[in-house]
N, C-alpha and C positions, 0 to 999 in steps of 0.2 A: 837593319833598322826597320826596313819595311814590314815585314814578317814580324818584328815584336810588335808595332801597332795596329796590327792586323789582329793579332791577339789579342791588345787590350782592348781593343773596340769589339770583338766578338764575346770576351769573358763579359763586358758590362752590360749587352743586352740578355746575355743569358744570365744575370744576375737581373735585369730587368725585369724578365719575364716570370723568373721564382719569385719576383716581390710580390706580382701579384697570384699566387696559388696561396691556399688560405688554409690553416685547421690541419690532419693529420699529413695529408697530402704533401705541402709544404714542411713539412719535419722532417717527410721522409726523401725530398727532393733535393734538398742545400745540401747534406752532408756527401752527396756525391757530385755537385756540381765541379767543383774545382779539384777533386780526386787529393792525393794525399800518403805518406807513411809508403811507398810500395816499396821500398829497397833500396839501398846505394845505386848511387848512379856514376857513371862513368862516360868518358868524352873517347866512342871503342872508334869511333869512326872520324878523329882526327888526322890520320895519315890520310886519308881521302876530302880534306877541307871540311867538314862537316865538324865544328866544333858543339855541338849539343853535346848534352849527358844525359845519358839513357839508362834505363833498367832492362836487367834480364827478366825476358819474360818466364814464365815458370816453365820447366824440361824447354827453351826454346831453343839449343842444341841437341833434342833427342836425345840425351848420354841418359834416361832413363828410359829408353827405348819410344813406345809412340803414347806413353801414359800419360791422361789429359787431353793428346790429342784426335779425332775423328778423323779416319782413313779411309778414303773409299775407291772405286777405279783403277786398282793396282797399285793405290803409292805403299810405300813401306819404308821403315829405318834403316839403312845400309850402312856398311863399313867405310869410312872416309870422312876425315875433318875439313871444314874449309883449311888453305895452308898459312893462316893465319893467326890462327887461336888466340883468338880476342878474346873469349871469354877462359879457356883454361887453355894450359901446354898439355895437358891430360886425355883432350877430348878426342873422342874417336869416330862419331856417328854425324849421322845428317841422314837427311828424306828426300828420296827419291820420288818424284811426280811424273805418272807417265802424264801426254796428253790427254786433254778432257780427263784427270780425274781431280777429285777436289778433296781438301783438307783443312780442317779446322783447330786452330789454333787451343790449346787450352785457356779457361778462362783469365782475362785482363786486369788488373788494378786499371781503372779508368777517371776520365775526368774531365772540364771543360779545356783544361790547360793539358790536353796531351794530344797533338795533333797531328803525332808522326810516329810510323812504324817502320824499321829497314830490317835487311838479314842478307844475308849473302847466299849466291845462288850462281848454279857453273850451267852453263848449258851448249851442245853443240851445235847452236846454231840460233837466231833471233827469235826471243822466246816474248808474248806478252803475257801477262799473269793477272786475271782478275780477280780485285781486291775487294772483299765484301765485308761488311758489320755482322755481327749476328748477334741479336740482343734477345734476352728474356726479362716481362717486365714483371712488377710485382704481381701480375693478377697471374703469371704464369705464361703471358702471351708469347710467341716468339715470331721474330721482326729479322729480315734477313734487308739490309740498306747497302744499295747499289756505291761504290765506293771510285770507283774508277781503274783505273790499270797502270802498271809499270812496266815497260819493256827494255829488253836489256839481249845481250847474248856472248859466249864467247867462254873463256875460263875464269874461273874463281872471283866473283870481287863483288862489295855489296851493290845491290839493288839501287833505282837510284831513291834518293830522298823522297820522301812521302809523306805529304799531307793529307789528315781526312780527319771532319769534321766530324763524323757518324757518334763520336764518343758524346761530346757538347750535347747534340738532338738527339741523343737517346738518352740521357740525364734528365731531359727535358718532361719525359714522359713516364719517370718513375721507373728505369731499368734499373735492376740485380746484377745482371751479370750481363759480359759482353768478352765477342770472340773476332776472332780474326780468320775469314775464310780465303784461302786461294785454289783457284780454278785455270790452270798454264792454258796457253793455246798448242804447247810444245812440250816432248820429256825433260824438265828441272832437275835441280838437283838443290837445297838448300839450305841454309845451315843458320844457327846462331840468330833468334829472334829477338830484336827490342823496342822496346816502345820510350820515347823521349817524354817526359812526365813534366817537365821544367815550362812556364812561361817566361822564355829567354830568346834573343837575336842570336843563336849558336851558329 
């Protein structure tokens, strides 16, 4: 319950603050506030408590190899599903992250009301992984917002829950398009990317 009114109190000043942008600016700022249409959603991460419904992010199992996403540092798509298969029984691949290398997410259906991204991720040993925004605005700008981190370690299992605002304050300023970078402290491994789209207590 606390988390849905943490919500609704941050969706109405960012509806506050589009009241006041005026003229073209303002046309092109509301239709992405509150985001919208990106896909069925699904509750993948219920056996773990986490009752939200999330969307698959676009290739965010890698099964069409690293298409969409930016690789750099050594990471690559390898053979091996999380042993899950939340998103298909079919799936085969997932990404490999050596240390210090970083990867970017293909681009997000975004919105004020989307404040959490998980995936699942195997690692041999305590891994923390920094979570960045990377926004491109209308005028072409590009805006990389510090997001905070998730650590975890051990075998197979998702990430833990994740809040980040970056989507809301980058709506704010007239973004196109927005991505999700991560930068391990450690070599990853990880699979199956979603973003929870819903204004809900899940």
């Amino acid at each position: 319950m606390a988390r849905l009114w943490l919500r609704l109190v941050f969706v109405a000043a960012v509806a506050a603050v589009a009241a006041t942008t005026t003229g073209t600016a303002k046309a092109d700022l509301l239709p992405g506030l509150l985001g919208g249409n990106c896909g069925s959603t699904s509750k993948v991460f219920a056996p773990w408590g986490d009752y939200g419904s999330y969307y698959f992010a676009t290739n965010g199992g890698l099964e069409s190899g690293s298409t969409g996403w930016s690789l750099s540092g050594g990471a690559k798509v390898v053979s091996g599903n999380e042993p899950f298969y939340v998103h298909a029984a079919g799936d085969k691949s997932s990404l490999a992250i050596p240390a210090g290398a970083t990867v970017t997410s293909p681009a997000l259906c975004y919105g004020a009301t989307y404040p959490r991204v998980r995936f699942f991720a195997t690692s041999s040993g305590p891994v923390t992984i920094r979570v960045r925004v990377v926004t491109r605005s209308v005028l072409g700008l590009l805006r990389i917002l510090d997001a905070g981190s998730v650590t975890f370690g051990g075998g197979w299992a998702p990430a833990p829950s994740y809040v980040y605002l970056g989507s809301a304050l980058a709506s704010l300023v007239g973004v196109k398009s927005m991505q999700i970078q991560l930068v391990p402290s450690g070599a990853v491994q990880i699979d199956d990317l979603y973003v929870d789209p819903l204004l809900q207590d899940g």
